[in-house]
Each structure stands twice: as C-alpha cells, then as structure tokens.
N, C-alpha and C positions, 0 to 999 in steps of 0.2 A: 499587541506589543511588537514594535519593531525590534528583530532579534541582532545582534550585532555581528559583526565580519570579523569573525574572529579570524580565524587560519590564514587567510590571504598572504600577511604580512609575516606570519610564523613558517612557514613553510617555503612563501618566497617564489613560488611559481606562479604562471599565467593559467587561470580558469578556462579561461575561453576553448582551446585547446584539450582536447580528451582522446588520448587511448587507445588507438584503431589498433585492431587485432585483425590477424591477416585473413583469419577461417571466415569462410560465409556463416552471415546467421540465418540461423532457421526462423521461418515465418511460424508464429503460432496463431494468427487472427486469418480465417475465410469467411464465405459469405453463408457456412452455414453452420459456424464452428463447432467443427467435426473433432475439435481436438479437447473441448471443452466439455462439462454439464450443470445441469443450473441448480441450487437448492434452493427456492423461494421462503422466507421467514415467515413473521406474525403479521397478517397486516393490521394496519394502527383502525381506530375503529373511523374513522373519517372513508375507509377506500370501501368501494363496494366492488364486493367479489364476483362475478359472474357465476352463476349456478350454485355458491356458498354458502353459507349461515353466516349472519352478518357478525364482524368481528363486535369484539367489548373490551380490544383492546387499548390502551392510553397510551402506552410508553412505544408500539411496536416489538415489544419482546415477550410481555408476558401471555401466552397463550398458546393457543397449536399451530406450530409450520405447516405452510402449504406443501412444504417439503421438497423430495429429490424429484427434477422432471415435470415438477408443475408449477405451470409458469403462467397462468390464464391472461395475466393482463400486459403479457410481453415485455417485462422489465427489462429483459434482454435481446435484444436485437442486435440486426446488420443492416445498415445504409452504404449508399456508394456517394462517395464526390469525388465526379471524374472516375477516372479509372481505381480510384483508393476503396476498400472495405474499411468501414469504420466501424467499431463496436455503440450502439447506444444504447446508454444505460439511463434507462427513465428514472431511478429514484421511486419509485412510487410504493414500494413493498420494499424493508429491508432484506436485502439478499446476498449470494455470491454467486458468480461466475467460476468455476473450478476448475482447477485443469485433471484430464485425465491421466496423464502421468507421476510421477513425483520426480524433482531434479535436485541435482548437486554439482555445485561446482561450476558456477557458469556467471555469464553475466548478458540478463537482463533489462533491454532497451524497451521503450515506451515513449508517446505521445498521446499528451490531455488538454483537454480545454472542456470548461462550463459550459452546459446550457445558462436556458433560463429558469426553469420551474423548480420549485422546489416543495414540498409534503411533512405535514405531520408525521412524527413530531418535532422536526427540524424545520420548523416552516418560519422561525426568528431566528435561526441560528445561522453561524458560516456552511455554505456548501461543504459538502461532507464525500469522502468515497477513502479509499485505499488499496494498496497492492499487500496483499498477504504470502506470505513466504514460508516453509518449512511449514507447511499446511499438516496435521499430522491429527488421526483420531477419528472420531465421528463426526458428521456433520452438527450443528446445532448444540456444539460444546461453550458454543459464549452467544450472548444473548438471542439464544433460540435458534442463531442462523449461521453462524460463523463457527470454522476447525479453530482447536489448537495453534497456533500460529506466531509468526512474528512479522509486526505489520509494518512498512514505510507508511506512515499516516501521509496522504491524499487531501489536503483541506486549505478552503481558500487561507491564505496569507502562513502555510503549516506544513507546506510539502516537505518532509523528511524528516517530519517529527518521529519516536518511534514508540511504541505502543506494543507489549507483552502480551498477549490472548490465552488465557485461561489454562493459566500456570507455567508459562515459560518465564525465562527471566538472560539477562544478558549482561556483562562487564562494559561500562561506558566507561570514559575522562568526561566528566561533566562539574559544574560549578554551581552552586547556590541561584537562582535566579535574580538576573541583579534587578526587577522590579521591587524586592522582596518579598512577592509571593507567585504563587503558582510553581509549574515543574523546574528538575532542575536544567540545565541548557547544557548543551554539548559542548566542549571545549580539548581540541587534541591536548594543548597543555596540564590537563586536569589532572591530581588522582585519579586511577579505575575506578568505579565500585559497580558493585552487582546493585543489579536493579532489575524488580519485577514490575516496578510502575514507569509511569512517563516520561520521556524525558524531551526535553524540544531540540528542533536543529538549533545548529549556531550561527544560522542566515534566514530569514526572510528571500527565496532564490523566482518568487513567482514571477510570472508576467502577467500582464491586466487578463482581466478575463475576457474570453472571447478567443483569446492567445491559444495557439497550441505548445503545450510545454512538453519539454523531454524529459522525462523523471529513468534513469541506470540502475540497477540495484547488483552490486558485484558482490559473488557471495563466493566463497572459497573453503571447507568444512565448516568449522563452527564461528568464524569470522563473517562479517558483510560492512561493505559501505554502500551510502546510499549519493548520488550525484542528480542535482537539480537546476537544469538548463546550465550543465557545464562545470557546477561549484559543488563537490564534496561538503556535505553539512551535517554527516552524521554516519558515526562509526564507531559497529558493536564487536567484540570479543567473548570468547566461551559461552555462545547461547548451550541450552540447557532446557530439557522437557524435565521432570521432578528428578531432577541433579545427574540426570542421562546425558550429554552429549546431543545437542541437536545440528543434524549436516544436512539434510534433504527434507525434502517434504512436496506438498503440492502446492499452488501455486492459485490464489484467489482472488480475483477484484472485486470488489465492496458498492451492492447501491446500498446507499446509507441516507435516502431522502434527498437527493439533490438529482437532478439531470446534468449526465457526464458524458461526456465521446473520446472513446480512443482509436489508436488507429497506431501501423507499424508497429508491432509487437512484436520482436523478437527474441532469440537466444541462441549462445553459441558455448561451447565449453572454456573451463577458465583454468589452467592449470598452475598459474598465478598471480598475483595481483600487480596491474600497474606499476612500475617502483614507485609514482610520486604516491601513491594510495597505497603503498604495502606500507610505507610511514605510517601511515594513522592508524593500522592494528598491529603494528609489533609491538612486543611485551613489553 
C-alpha cells in the first residue's frame, strides 16, 4: 500500500532540509565493531550450521539460539568501499547486532541499502531488517533473538513503520487505515492513543533499492521521531516498558532474512528536539 503524504502540507515546511546540530557525532561502526556484540537466533531448518545439530526449525523462532557471541556463519560482518566500513548483514540466521552501551537522549543517523539475497522464512516476503531502540532486558525476549524494545521497522516500501517488542507500548496520532484493513497509519493530525501494536508511517520515504537511504531516529526521554531520507513519518509519545517510563536503552539492528548494508552510523547527544519536530510530540 502506498502510504500517503500526510504532514507535508500540515506543517508547511520543506523536507529536504534537516536539522544540523553543531556537536560532532560520534562514529559507532569500525572495522571490527568493537562497540558492538552479536546474539545469533534460531536458524530456520533450511541453514546448515557448521559443527551444529541440524536445526528442525520452520518459523526461525521456535527452537535454541545460537546465542551471545556465536556467530559461525558471519551474519555479521565489515567490508570496506573505498575508504568507508560498511556493516553487512547477510540475513541468513535471524539476529541482532547490539550495542554495548545503552543511550538516551540523542539522535541517531544511519545509511541502508539492500542486497540481493534473501532466506527462509522470508524468502516471498519484503526484505526485512530494523533499528531497535530503548533495547532493555534479556537477550531472546521476542522471538528467540531480539531485547525488549521499540523498533523504527527497516522494510522494503515500510521504513518507519513502528513496531512495540515484547511488551512495550507508545502514544501515536494515528487514523484507521484508509485501505480498510491492516494497521492503523500515522497521522500528526490524529487523536493520541496508546498502542502496543503496529502502526505504519504516514509516507512511503524509500528510494529504489540498491539506493543508499538515511533512516534519523531523534529520541529525547520517552518521546522519538523517526526521519526517512529527509521526511518525518512517524512520531511516538510516552513509550513505556509494563507502564514504567521508557528513556534509554540499547541499541539493536535486526538480520531478519534479507541481505542489508549499512554504513555512517552515528550519534550525538540531543538536548532537544528540532522546533520543526518538537511539533509532532507536544501534548
């Protein structure tokens, strides 16, 4: 479904244009990311594990994680082009990429673009990945492999969709989906409502694949908006771990069956939001 342009006209500003904050950002991607560690999921029963018991998995979830630090078929790697470290994430074992710290208060730059390959059990479906936020708990709290969280959904034609992990929940303005079905869409105009389930951007902001895209995540306490290649398309209010207050967390990228590259990963602290973006979370 093409999602529609809502804010553009409500708001009344140029997209193109974003934001610059005077502080240098900090680099979080090297070439042996030292700032990072890996927890490998269930693999699906199609992958074969080197040295393993073969899995008898179908869904990729239900079964035993390869876990923290084992990584045997390097889902996660570093290439170089040119002088860049690029992160490649094979897709080939549902996983995450973690960060070792936990942060608050900051905002969050990134560049993605598709491979080609794609795995069971996503092997009909749209390429698949995500940036995980407020990362908090044990590893393998949502389907085997993934924290607690709250996620900017990563997905071809879906970038900034947004997606609740295993019991968090957030205040959107969102509307009915005007296909008539599926989630409801984001809309700054909207009513709030609390919502533990999905909700979609209020733009379609991809570029073709192949493209490198800049996916922002500006998160300020329990507030975040999310900006995709330039267009604000989705913004939460009063996240919440079981009715706690959620402001910080760790910080997770998602193979989720698809081959992805990123690259330029940064952060820098946020002491507040944009004006044209402190709009879309005031009360």
């Amino acid at each position: 479904m093409k999602k529609p342009l809502i804010y553009t006209t409500i708001l009344g500003f140029s997209t193109l244009t974003l934001f610059a904050q005077e502080e240098a950002a900090r680099p979080l991607l090297d070439d042996s990311l030292s700032q990072w560690e890996v927890f490998i999921g269930v693999p699906h029963e199609s992958v074969e594990v080197p040295g393993g018991e073969k899995s008898t998995s179908k869904d990729g979830m239900n079964g035993v994680p390869l876990g923290l630090g084992n990584d045997p078929l390097k889902v996660f790697t570093t290439i170089k082009e040119g002088d860049e470290t690029v992160l490649h994430v094979s897709g080939q074992i549902y996983g995450a990429l973690s960060s070792k710290e936990e942060f608050e208060n900051y905002h969050l730059s990134l560049q993605m673009k598709w491979g080609e390959k794609k795995w069971e059990p996503r092997l009909n479906q749209r390429r698949d990945s995500g940036l995980l936020f407020h990362a908090t708990g044990k590893h393998a709290s949502f389907w085997n492999v993934w924290m607690s969280s709250l996620e900017c959904q990563i997905q071809e034609h879906d970038c900034g969709d947004f997606i609740p992990l295993a019991g968090t929940k957030a205040t959107i303005r969102a509307v009915p989906n005007p296909a008539g079905k599926g989630p409801h869409v984001y809309d700054p105009t909207a009513v709030p409502r609390e919502t533990s389930g999905y909700t979609a951007a209020s733009t379609d902001a991809d570029k073709p694949n192949g493209e490198w895209n800049t996916i922002e995540l500006y998160v300020l306490g329990d507030d975040a908006v999310f900006v995709v290649n330039g267009i604000p398309n989705m913004a939460l209010t009063n996240a919440k771990m079981k009715d706690q207050p959620l402001t910080k967390g760790k910080l997770q990228i998602q193979s989720e069956a698809a081959e992805v590259f990123y690259k330029n990963i940064t952060i820098k602290p946020l002491t507040e939001f944009p004006e044209k973006l402190a709009a879309l979370v005031a009360e």
